[in-house]
Every structure is written in C-alpha cells, then in structure tokens.
N, C-alpha and C positions, 0 to 999 in steps of 0.2 A: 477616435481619441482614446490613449491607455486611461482604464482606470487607476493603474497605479498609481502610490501616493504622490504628491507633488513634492519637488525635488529630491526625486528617488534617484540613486545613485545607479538605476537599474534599465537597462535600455530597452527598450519598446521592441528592437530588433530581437532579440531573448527570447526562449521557448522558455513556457514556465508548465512547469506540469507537478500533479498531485499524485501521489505513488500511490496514493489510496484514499479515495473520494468516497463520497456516499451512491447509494444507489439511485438511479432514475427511473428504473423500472421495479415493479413491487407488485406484486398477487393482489387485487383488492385498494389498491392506491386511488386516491378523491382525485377527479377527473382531473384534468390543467397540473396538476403534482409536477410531471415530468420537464413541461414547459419553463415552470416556474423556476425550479432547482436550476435548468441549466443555462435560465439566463442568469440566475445568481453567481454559477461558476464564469458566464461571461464578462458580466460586473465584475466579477473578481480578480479579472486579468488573467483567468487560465485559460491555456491553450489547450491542456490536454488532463484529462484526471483515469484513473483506474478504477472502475468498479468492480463488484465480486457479483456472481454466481452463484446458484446453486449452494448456497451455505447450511450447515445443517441438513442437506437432504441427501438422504440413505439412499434413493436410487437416481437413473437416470430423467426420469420421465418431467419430476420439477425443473432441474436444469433444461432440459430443452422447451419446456413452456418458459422459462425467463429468457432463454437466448431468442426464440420466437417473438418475445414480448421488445427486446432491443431489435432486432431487425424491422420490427413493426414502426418502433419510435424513429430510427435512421432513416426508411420511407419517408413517413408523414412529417416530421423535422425535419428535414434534409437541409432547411434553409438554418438551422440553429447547430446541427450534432451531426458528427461521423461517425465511422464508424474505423479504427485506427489496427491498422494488422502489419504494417510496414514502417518503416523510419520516414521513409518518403511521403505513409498516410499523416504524420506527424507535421510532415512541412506543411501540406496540402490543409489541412485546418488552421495551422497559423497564417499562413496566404489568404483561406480565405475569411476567417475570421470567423470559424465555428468553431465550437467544442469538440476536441477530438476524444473515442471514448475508448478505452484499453479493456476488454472481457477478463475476466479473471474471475480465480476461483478461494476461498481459504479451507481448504480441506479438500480429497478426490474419494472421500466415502465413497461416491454417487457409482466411482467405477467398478466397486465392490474387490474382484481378483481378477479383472480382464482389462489388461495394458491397452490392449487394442483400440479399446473406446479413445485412447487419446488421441489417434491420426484422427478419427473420424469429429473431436472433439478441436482437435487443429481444423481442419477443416472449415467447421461452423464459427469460427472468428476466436478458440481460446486463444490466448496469448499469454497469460501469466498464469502461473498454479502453484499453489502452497499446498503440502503431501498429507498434509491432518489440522484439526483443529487444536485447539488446548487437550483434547485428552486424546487414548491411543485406537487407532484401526487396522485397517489389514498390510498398512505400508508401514509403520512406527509409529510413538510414540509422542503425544503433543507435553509440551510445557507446565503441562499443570500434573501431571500424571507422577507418581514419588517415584516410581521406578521407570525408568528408560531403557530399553530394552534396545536401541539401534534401529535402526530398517530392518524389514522382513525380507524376507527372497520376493515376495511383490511387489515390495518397496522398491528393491533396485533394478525391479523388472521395470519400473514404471518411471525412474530416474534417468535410465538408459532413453526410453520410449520419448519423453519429456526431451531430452537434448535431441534425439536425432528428429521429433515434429518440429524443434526451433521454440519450443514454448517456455518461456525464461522461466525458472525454478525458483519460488520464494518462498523462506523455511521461516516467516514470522508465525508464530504458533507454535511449533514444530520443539521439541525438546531437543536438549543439549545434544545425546549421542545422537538421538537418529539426524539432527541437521547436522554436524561435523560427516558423520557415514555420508549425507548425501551432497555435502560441500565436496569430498573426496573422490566419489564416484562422476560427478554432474558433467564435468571437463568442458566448463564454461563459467562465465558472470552469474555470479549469485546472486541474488538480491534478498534485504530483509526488508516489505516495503512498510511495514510500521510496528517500530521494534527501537527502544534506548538502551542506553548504557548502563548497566546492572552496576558497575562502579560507581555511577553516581547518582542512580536510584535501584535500588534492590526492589527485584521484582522476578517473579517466576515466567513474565513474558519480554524481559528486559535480556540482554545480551551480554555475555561474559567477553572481557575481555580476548580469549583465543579465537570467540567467534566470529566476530568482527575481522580482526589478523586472518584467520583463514579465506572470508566474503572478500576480505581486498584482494588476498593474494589471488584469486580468481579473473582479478577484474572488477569484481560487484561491486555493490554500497548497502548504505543502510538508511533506512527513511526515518527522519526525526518526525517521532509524533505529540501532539500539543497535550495529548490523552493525559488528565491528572492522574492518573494510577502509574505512569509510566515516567512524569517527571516533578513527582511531589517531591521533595526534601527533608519534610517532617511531619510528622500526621499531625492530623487537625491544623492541617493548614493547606489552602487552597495555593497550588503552584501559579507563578509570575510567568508572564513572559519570560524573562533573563532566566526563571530554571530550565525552562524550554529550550533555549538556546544555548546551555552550558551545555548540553546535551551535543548538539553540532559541534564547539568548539573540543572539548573531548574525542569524539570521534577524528575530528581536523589533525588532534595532537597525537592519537593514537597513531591514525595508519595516511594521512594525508586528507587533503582536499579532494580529490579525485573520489570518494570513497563515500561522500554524505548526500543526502537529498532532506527534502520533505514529504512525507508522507501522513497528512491530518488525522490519520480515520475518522473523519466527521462524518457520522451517521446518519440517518434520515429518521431515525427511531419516532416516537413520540413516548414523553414522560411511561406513562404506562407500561408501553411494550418493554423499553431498555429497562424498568424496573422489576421486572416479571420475567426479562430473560439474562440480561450481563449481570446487574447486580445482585439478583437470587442465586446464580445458579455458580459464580466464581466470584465468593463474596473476600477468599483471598490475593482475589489480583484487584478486585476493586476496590479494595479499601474501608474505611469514613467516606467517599466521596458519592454525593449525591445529584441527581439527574442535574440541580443547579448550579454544580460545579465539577461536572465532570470532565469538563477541558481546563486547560488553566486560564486564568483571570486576564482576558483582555483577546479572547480566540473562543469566543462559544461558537462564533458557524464562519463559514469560509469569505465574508468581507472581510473578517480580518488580514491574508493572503495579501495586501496588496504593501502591508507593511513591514511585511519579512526583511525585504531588502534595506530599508531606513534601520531598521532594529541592527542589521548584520554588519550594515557599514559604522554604525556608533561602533560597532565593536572591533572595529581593524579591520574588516574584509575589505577587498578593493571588488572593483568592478566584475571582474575575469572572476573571480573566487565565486561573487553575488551570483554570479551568471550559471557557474557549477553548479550552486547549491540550489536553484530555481529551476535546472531543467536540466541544464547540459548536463551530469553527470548520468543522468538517468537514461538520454537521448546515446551516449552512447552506450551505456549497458546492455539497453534493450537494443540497438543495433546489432553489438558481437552477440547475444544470444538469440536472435533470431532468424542472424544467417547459418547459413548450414557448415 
C-alpha cells in the first residue's frame, strides 16, 4: 500500500525520486543507521533518492571506501535498496518496491588533475557529479568564492570526460561563470539538483535567473530544496511550506514545467556535526538559522515527501504536472544524459 497522503491527487503508478537525499552510508555510522534511513525513505513513498560521495575529500582513496561501503549495503540489503545506474534500474526498484540509490558526488576534488579517474569512477556506479563545492579547485570556482574565475583547462577536460562516461553533470555549488562555462561546454541536460531561485530568495547558493534559462535550454531542471537558507523570505523568520513552493512555482513561470523537481537535501547530520561544519564554516549561506530550523516549518526529515503532491495540487497543478515535479522530470533527464 502507498504511503502517500490520503486522497493525494498523486498516483501510486508515478516514480517519485529525491534529486538529493541523505547519506546511507557514513565512516563510523551506529550499526542498524543505514537499515533504518531506508526504510524511512520507503515510508516515504520514494522510489529512488540521490546520495553524494566522497564530499570534502581531497583524494581518491575516501571515495572508494564510501563506494565500497554502498556496494557492501546493496549486497546485504538487496531485499530493501538498489543499486540505480540505468533508467531501467529506475523501473526495476519501483516494480520491485525497493529504494533505488543514485552515486553522486558534490565536488570532484578527489580527481585532483587527472580526467581519467572519471571512466574508471563511471565504472564503480558514479552517475551524477557536481565539479566543486562552495569554494574554488582545480576545475573552477564554487558559489561562495567573491571572485569567479570560469573552469580551468581541467575543468573542461573533465566536462568533456563527464558527458562522454554519461555521468549527468550537476553545477549546484558551482559559482555563477564556471556553471554557465560548463552549462555551454556539457552538450547535454544539466541538472541543479538542490539549488532555488535567487529572485525570490537571495542567496549565494540560489540561482540567477539566466541560469535556470540556460539548465532548461539544455534539457535539464532544477531541484527545489526545503533548505531554510535557500527559501527564507525574511530573516528571523523560519520559511513555510508555501515559501518552499513559491520556489517550484517560479521556476514553473520562468522556463516551464518540464524544468523543476525536488531535491530535499535532507542530511543525515547530527546537531553537532552540522553545527561544526555548515553552520561554522559558511555562516553566510546559513543565515540566523539553527539546527532546529534549518529546513522550513513543516519538512524537518523526509515523511514529510508524501505531502508534496496535496500541497501542489491546492495550488493548480493537475496530476501530469504532480507527476513531473515527483519524478518524471528527473527520469527523463537522467535518461538523455546517460545515454551516450
């Protein structure tokens, strides 16, 4: 039976996937952790969510113990979680009613100046990569950084590399020039997969109008995230739902329906950790907002997912639209960029 909400406007037949989930695998994680989390995303009616890689870490050797650590979980869960490299692995988890799980990365530090590591990084299940984090490395420049300097010549070694392994390119993070440089270069669907509208919250990890126009023109979209630093409206004050979704709607009005998703970034943190590392360390992308409100009001962890589509339809969307903004528009993105 769906957990989705009762008389959701939203059909059981629908892929619903998260552009950007929390992690299920972690260095040091309390036994049962991974179990736990993914039957929560199964309660929650997701079919398929996105986790990251390797973040933060300067070489390779972290990332291949966390991908080791997912292949370990895909074994031994096999009755709960997939393991998702194709469109078809996509169906294959809705059919059989596991959690399909998408590799990804937010930043490719880890490659340091050698492209190459991506085939071989294709290979071990990547499938989504974002080319830096908030600040800059040897590809370009992240979001947070005052001066943007574009992609480097490794950058675009590594954008070329990225389109011809098929590993869809996602510039959330990524500062202004260097994502338009590699919106331009990529010659495929872009995705931003947790990334709002700078128009109607200003923000240094929020999205400028042309960037969006050029994600669409691609094909791509852009994942609405519940993140309060990303859909506050007024400081000292903790975002609503409806700001959250003023966010979709926007997008909707900018570049089309075909263009939007959801992408939570709902963390696995604990109080602690996220206080010692997001809110220390980019105290201007986060605000006044504290570990107890740092999603918006009425979305602290992912059972809230199942009331997207009631929330969508009070607002006009009809079904087909619900059904975009839940899965389909992501199912094809990730289709066209991961065929060759």
């Amino acid at each position: 039976m769906s957990s989705l909400a009762k008389n959701s406007p939203f059909s059981d037949e629908k892929v619903v996937i998260d552009l950007l989930g929390g992690s299920l695998a972690s260095l040091g994680a309390p036994a049962g952790r991974p179990a736990l989390y993914a039957e929560r995303q199964h309660a929650a009616g997701l079919n398929v969510i996105h986790v990251s890689v390797g973040t933060f870490a300067t070489g390779i050797e972290p990332v291949l113990t966390e991908i080791f650590e997912y292949q370990c979980l895909f074994r031994d869960m096999a009755e709960r979680i997939m393991a998702v490299r194709t469109v078809g692995d996509i169906a294959e988890a809705k059919r059989s009613g596991r959690v399909g799980v998408i590799l990804g990365c937010q930043g490719l530090d880890f490659i340091g100046r050698n492209p190459r590591l991506l085939t071989i990084m294709s290979h071990l299940g990547l499938r989504i990569a974002s080319l830096t984090y908030n600040e800059r490395n040897n590809l370009g420049s992240g979001c947070m950084e005052t001066e943007d300097r574009g992609l480097t010549l490794t950058g675009r070694k590594v954008v070329r590399e990225l389109r011809s392994n098929r590993i869809a390119l996602d510039l959330s993070h990524v500062g202004y020039r260097t994502s338009m440089d590699a919106i331009e270069l990529y010659d495929g669907p872009v995705i931003f997969t947790h990334s709002n509208a700078d128009t109607v919250t200003p923000s240094p990890r929020n999205l400028k109008d042309d960037q969006i126009r050029a994600a669409a023109q691609t094909g791509g979209l852009i994942g609405i995230s519940p993140y309060s630093a990303f859909c506050r409206k007024e400081p000292h004050r903790r975002p609503t739902v409806d700001d959250f979704m003023d966010h979709i709607d926007y997008i909707v009005n900018l570049v089309g329906i075909n263009h939007v998703a959801i992408g939570t970034d709902l963390f696995q943190h604990t109080k602690v950790q996220w206080e010692n590392s997001t809110k220390r360390f980019y105290p201007e992308m986060v605000g006044d907002a504290i570990w107890e409100t740092a999603y918006c009001e009425g979305f602290d962890n992912v059972s809230a997912f199942p009331a997207i589509p009631s929330v969508l339809a009070r607002r006009g969307y009809d079904e087909t639209e619900i059904s975009k903004i839940m899965g389909g528009n992501i199912l094809r993105a990730l289709g066209d960029a991961w065929r060759s």
